[in-house]
C-alpha positions, 0 to 999 in steps of 0.5 A: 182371671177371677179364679186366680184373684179368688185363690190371693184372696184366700191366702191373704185372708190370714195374713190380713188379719194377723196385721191386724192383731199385730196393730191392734196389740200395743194399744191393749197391752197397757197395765191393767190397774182395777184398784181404786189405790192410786198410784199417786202418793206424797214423797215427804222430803226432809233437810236438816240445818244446823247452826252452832251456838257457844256457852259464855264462862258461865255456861249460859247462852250469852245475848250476842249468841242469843241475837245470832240465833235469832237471826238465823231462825229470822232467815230460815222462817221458822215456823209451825211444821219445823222440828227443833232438837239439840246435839252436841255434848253440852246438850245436858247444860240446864242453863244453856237448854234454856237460853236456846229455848227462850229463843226457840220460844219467841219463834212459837216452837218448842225443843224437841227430842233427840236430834237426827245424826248431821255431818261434822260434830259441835267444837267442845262446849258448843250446841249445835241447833238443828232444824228439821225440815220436811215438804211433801210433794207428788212427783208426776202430777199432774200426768196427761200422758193418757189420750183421751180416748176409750180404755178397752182395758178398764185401766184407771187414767195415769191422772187418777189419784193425783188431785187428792194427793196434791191436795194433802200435800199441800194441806198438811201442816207437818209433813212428818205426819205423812211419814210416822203421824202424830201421837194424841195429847191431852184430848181437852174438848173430849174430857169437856164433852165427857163431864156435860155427858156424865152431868146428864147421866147423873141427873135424876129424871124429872118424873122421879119423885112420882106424879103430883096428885091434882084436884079439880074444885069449885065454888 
């Protein structure tokens, strides 16, 4: 009887243990990430509204067409981070340029450059005012789907990255920024930083003019 209890044994020894790599596998065959990029990054999303507005017979922007375009950046909130270009082919019209900025204006934006493609096209002598909008957010974060368990593999958490990036979406006050950055203007505290530099630079040195000679007298 031990005989035959030794020899099943013996043949079931492999099989044994062939089940047991078969169980053990899935758990290590998961991605192995050793990077320190996360896989978490901002998605920058951008809508564009648009709004047209009407010249008078003088080709200026009317104050009832003013007030409405007023009104309409009132219900969008518009604000720092929005982009304000103008299509249409009425576009070149100095004075209704600068009836649409005078508005634009009073919202702390200025008009921007050339506006991206929208559906449809102005009726003749219209401006169409488009408002770009872009938000940025982190799609699957936050992700708990790691167990919280020993990773054999030295894979990083499928959490990892996700606090840094929501924290920059969140922050960033034009997510354009995100997409292209932004071009430096006019560094104003550098260039003052740069003449209280060159002012000490250019000083002569207290001890240029030699040492004093000194005497020491008595009565």
């Amino acid at each position: 009887m031990m005989d035959k209890m030794r020899f099943f044994l013996r043949r079931g020894a492999p099989a044994l243990t062939l089940g047991i790599l078969l169980t053990l596998s899935p758990a290590t065959a998961g991605k192995v990430e050793r990077g320190l990029e996360p896989k978490h990054q901002p998605v920058v999303e951008r809508t564009d509204f648009v709004f047209d507005v009407v010249a008078d017979s003088s080709g200026a922007l009317s104050p009832s067409e003013q007030k409405r375009l007023s009104v309409w950046f009132k219900a969008l909130g518009l604000g720092y981070g929005d982009h304000v270009s103008l299509a249409g082919a009425n576009t070149g019209s100095l004075a209704m340029h600068d009836g649409i900025a005078q508005v634009v204006g009073r919202e702390g934006l200025l008009i921007e450059g050339e506006a991206p493609a929208t559906v449809g096209e102005p009726a003749a002598g219209a401006v169409r005012v488009v408002v770009s909008r872009s938000v940025a957010t982190v799609p699957g974060c936050p992700s708990w789907r790691d167990k919280g368990e020993a990773d054999f593999t030295a894979g990083l958490s499928d959490n990892y990255g996700c606090a840094t990036a929501s924290n920059l979406a969140a922050m960033i006050a034009d997510p354009q920024d995100l997409v292209q950055g932004h071009e430096r203007g006019i560094d104003d505290k550098g260039v003052e930083s740069g003449k209280a530099i060159k002012a000490y630079k250019d000083k002569a040195p207290t001890g240029a003019g030699g040492l004093q000679a000194m005497s020491a007298g008595g009565s």
